[in-house]
C-alpha positions as CSV (number, residue, x, y, z in Angstrom):
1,X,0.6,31.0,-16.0
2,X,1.8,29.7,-12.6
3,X,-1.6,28.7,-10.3
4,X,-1.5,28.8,-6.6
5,X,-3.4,27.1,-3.8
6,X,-2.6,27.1,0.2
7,X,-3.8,24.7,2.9
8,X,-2.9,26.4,6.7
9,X,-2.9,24.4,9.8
10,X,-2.1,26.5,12.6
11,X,-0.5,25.0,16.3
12,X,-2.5,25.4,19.0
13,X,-5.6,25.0,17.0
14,X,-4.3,22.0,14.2
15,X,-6.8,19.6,15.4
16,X,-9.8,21.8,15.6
17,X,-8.9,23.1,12.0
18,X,-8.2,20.0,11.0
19,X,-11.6,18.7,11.7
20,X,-12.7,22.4,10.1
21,X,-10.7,21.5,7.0
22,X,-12.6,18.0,6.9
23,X,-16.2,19.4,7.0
24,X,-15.1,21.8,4.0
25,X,-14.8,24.9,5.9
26,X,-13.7,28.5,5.6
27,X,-9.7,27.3,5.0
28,X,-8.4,27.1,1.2
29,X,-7.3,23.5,0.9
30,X,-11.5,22.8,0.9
31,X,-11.6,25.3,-1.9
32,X,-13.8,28.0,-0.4
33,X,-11.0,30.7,-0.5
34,X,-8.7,30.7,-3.5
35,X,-5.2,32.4,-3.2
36,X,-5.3,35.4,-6.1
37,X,-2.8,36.1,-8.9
38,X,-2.0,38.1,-11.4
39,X,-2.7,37.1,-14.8
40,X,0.7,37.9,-17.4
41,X,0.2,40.8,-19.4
42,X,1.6,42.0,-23.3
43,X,4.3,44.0,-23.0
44,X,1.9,47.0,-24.5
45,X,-0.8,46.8,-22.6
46,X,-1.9,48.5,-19.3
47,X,-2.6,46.8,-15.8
48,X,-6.3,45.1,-16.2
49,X,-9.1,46.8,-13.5
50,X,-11.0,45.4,-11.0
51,X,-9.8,42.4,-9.2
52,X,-7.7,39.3,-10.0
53,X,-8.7,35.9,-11.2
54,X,-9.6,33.6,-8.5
55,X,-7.8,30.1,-8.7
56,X,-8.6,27.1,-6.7
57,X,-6.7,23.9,-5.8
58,X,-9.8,21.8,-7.9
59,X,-8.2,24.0,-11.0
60,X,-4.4,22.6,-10.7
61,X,-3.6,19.5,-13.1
62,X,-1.3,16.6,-13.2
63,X,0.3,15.0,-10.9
64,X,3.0,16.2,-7.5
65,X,6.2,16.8,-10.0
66,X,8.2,17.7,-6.7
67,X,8.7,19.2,-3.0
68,X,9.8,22.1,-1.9
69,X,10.2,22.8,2.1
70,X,11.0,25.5,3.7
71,X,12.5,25.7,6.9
72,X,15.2,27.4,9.1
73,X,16.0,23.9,10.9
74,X,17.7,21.5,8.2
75,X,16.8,18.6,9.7
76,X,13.1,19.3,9.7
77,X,13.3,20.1,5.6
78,X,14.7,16.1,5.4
79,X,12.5,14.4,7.6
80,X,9.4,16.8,6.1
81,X,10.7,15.3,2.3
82,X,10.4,12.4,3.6
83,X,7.1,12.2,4.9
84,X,5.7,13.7,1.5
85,X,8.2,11.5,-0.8
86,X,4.9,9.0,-1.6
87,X,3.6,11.9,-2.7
88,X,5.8,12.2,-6.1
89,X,4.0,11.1,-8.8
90,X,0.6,10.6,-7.6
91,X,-2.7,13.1,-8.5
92,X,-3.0,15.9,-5.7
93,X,-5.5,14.5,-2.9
94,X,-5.9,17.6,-0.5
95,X,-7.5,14.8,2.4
96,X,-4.4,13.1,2.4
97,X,-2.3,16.2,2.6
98,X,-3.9,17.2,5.8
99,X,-3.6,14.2,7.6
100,X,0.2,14.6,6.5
101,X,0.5,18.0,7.8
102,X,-1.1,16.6,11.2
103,X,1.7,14.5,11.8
104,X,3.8,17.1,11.2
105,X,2.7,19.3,13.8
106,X,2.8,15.8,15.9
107,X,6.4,16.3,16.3
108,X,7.7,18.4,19.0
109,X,10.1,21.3,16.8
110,X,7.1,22.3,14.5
111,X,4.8,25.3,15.7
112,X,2.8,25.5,12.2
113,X,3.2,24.1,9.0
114,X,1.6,25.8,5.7
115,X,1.1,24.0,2.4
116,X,0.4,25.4,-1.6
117,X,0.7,24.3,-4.3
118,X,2.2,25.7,-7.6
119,X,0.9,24.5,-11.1
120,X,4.0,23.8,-13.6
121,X,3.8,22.6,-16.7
122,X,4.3,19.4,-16.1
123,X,2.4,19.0,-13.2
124,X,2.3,20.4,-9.6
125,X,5.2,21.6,-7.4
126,X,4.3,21.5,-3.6
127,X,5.5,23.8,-1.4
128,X,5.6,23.3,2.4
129,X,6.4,27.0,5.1
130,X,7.4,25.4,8.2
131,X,7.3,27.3,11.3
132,X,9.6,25.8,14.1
133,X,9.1,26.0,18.0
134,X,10.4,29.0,19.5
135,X,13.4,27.9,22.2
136,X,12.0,27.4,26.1
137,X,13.3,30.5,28.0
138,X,11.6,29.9,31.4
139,X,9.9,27.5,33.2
140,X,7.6,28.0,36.3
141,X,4.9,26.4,38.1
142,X,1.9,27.3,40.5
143,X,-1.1,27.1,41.9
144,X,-3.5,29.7,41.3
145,X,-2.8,32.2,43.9
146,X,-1.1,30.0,45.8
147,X,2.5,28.7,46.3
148,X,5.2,27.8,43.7
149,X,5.4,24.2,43.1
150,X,8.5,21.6,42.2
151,X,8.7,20.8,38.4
152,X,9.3,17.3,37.5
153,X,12.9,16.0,36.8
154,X,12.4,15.5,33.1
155,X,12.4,19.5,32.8
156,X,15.5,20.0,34.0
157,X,17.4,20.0,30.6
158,X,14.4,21.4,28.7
159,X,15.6,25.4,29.0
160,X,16.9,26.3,25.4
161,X,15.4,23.6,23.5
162,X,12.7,23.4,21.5
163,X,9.6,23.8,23.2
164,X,8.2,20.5,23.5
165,X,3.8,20.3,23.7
166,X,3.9,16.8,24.4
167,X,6.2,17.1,27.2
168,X,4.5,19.9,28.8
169,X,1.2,17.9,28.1
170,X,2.3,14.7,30.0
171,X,4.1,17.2,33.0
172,X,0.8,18.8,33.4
173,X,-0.8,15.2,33.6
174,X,1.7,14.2,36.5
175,X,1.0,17.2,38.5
176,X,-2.8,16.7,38.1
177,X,-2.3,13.2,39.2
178,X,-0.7,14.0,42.5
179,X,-3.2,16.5,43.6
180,X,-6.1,13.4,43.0
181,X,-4.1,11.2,45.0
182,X,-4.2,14.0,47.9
183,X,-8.2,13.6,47.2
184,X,-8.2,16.9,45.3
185,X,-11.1,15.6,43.1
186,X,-11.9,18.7,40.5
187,X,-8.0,20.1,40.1
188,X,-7.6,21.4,36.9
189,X,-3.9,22.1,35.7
190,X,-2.9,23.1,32.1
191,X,-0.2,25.3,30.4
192,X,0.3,28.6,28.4
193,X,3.2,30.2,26.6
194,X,3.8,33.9,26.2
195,X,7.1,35.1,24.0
196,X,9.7,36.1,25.8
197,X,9.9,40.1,25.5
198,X,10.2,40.9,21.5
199,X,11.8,37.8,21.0
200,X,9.6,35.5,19.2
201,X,11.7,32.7,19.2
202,X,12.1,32.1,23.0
203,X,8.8,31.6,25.0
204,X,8.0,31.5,28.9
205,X,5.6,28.9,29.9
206,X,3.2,29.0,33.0
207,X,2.3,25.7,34.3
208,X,-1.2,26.8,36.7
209,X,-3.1,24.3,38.9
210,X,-6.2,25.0,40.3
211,X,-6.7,23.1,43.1
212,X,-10.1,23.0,44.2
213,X,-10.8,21.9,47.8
214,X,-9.5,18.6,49.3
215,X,-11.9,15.8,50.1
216,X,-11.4,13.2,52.4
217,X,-12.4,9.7,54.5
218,X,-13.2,9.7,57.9
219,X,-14.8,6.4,58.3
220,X,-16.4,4.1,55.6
221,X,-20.5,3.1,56.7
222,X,-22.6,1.2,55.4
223,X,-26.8,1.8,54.9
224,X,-29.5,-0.5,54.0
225,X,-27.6,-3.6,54.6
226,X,-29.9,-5.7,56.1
227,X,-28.6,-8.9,55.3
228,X,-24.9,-8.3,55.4
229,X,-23.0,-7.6,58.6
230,X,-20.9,-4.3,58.2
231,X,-18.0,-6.9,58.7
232,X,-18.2,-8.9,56.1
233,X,-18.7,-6.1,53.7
234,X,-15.7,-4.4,55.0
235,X,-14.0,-8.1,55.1
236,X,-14.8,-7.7,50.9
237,X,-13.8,-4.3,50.2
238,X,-10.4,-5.3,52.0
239,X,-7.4,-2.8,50.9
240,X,-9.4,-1.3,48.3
241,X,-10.6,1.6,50.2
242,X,-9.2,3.2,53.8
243,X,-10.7,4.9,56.4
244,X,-9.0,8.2,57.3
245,X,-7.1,8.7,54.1
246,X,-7.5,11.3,50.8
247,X,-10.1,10.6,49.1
248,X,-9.7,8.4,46.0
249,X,-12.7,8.2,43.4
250,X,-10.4,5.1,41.7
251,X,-10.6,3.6,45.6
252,X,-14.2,3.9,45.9
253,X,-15.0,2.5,42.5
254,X,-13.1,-0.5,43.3
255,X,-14.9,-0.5,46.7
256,X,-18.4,-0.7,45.1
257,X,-17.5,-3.4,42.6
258,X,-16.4,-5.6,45.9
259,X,-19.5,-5.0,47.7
260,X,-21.6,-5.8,44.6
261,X,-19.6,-9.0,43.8
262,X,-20.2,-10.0,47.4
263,X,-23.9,-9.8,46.9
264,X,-23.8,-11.5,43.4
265,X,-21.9,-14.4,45.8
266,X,-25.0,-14.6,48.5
267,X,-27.6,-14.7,45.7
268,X,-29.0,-10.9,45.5
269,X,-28.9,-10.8,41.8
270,X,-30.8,-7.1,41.8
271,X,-28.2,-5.5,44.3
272,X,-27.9,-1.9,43.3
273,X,-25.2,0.0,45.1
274,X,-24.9,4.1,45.6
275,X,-21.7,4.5,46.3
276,X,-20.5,8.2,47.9
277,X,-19.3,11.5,46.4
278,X,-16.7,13.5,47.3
279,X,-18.2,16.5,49.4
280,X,-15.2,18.7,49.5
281,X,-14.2,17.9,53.5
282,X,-13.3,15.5,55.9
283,X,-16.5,13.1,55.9
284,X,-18.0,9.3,56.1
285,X,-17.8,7.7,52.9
286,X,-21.7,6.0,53.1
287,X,-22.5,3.3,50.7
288,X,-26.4,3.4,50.2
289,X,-27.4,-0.5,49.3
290,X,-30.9,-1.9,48.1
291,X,-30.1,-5.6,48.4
292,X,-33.7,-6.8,46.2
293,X,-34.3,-10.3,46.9
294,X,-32.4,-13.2,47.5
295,X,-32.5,-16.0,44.7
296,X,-31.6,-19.4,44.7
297,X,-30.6,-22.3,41.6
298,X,-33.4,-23.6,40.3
299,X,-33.1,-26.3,37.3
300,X,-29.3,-26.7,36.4
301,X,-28.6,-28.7,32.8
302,X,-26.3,-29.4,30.3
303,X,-26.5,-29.5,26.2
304,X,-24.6,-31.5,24.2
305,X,-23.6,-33.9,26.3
306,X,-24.3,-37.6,27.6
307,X,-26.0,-37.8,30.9
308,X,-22.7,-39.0,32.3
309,X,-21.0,-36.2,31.0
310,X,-24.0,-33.6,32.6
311,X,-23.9,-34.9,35.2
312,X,-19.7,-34.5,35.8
313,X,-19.9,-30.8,34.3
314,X,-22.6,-29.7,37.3
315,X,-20.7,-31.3,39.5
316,X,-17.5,-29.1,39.0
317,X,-20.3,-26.0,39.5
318,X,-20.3,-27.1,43.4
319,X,-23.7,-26.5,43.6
320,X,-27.1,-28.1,43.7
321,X,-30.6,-27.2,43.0
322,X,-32.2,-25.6,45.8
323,X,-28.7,-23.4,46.8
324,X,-28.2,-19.8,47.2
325,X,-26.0,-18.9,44.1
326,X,-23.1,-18.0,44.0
327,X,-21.5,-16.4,40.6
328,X,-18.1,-16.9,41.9
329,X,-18.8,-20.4,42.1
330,X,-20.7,-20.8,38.7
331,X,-17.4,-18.8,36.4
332,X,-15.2,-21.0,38.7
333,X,-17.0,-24.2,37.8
334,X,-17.1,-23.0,33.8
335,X,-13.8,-22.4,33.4
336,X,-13.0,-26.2,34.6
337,X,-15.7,-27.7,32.3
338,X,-14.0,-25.2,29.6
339,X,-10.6,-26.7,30.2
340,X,-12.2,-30.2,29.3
341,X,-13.9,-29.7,26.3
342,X,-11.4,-27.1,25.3
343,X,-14.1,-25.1,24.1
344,X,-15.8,-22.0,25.2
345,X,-18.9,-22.8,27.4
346,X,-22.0,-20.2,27.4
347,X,-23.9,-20.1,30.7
348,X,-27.6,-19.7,29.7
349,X,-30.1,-18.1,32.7
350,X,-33.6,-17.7,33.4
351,X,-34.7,-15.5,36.3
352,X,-37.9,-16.3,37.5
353,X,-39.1,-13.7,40.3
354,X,-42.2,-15.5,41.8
355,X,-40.1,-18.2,42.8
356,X,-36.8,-16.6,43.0
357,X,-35.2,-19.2,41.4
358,X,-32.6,-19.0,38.2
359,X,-32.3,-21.7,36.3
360,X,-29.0,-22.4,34.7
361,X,-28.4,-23.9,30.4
362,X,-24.2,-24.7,30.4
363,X,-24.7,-24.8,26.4
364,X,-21.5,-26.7,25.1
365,X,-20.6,-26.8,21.5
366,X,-22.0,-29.3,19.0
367,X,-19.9,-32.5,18.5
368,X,-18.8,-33.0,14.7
369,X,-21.1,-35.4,12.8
């Protein structure tokens, strides 16, 4: 008697039922619902009641005698063989089977892909349903009650071929990507198919951005401050953010992580910087700064090394004890010492807040004996 076990991972969904499959839920490859068949009968005998035996993929035996695909695109029954060839042979392992059937539905012609498996006498015949992408009838683009927008150039040759998810996927990304660099901060874009009138194997796809509403820069301010002129701050931001421009959330990270490195550079080791949210309009972009105190470099030493040798690695540091630090200077000054020794150099600190001092430990590796 021939037993028979199915493993289903449908398109949109693979991923999701993938991870399903995984956790051992509801799908047969995990066991929990056996296909049903019908046991043979003796010629003289009358159909049994009640309902068929139950058989489960634990219940087939041997190992994967040979693959059978099934598939109205030729070229997808080869290059499906071929991804289950390492398969011949081996003992049936219904993990790795999924994460084949994942890379399947990777590829851009295959909408679903359905796996069983058939016990033989000699072992287990595998049999793979494939069900390709239905052929792109229509292409169109929009924003949500709004106007028709320009498709990228890479479409322009995708009408009658294979629908393509990860083409779709990327134009939607593109789209999305120049509504944030307009300082449209919460667009959301994405794509849906519907089948073209009672044809099921041409689809129309509906690429819909919602916009949201635009955000951006009037001026760029500056708050609590108090020992940084607005100049020099805006002297450190440089190019990274603009005044009377779209808002850019990349811009205004980069904008922060200037004005903090600037602070790091005069010694205010504590800075903490609020930088400004988009507020959905033309407005100031206000950086909110608590500067926290100002230290300076207290003991500065060397280990592992002759006094002489100290003595030449602070020096390439540029600084003294008693000066404001600078972190610029001190990762300048390490990466010289580092190109001497030709060995990493770990900077070792110790803040202390009474005296606002931070003493510095350049802790160089350990001669050989």
């Amino acid at each position: 008697m021939d037993k028979e076990a199915a493993l289903h991972l449908p398109h949109r969904e693979a991923l999701v039922k993938l991870a399903a499959l995984l956790l051992g839920a509801s799908l047969a490859a995990c066991g929990a619902t056996p296909k049903q068949v019908a046991s043979p009968l003796p010629e003289d005998s009358k159909p049994p009641t009640g309902p068929p035996p139950h058989v489960l993929w634990s219940e087939l035996e041997g190992n994967v005698k040979q693959i059978t695909v099934n598939s109205e695109d030729a070229t997808q029954v080869a290059a499906i063989k071929q991804t289950l060839a390492p398969e011949i042979g081996k003992p049936l392992d219904r993990k790795r089977l999924r994460g084949e059937l994942a890379s399947m539905l990777g590829t851009k012609s295959v909408a679903d892909a359905t796996a069983s498996a058939v016990q033989l006498e000699d072992g287990i015949e595998l049999v793979v349903n494939v069900t390709s992408q239905p052929a792109l009838h229509a292409l169109t683009a929009h924003e949500v009650g709004g106007k028709e927008l320009a498709l990228p150039s890479q479409l322009a040759t995708a009408t009658g071929l294979p629908l393509d998810p990860g083409l779709l996927d990327a134009v939607v990304g593109q789209l999305r990507e120049q509504y944030l660099a307009k300082g449209f901060t919460d667009v959301h874009a994405t794509w849906t198919q519907t089948p073209s009138g009672a044809n099921s194997k041409t689809t129309d796809v509906t690429i819909e951005v919602t916009p949201g509403a635009a955000s951006s820069i009037t001026t760029i301010e500056m708050k609590g401050n108090a020992h940084a002129k607005k100049a020099d701050l805006m002297k450190a931001i440089g190019t990274n953010l603009a005044e009377k421009a779209a808002w850019s959330s990349e811009a205004v990270d980069h904008a922060t992580l200037a004005l903090t490195a600037y602070y790091y550079d005069h010694g205010y080791l504590n800075v903490t910087i609020d930088p400004p949210k988009p507020a959905g309009a033309a407005t100031s972009a206000v950086f909110t700064i608590v500067e926290g105190d100002q230290y300076r470099i207290g003991k500065l030493s060397v280990t592992n090394a002759s006094p002489a040798e100290a003595a030449k690695y602070i020096a390439f540091i540029g600084a003294k004890t008693g000066d404001i630090f600078n972190r610029s200077k001190l990762q300048a000054g390490i990466l010289k010492i580092q190109e001497v020794v030709k060995a990493p150099v770990e900077p070792v600190t110790k803040l202390d807040t009474k005296k606002k001092t931070l003493d510095i430990e350049l802790q160089l590796p350990k001669s050989p004996a």
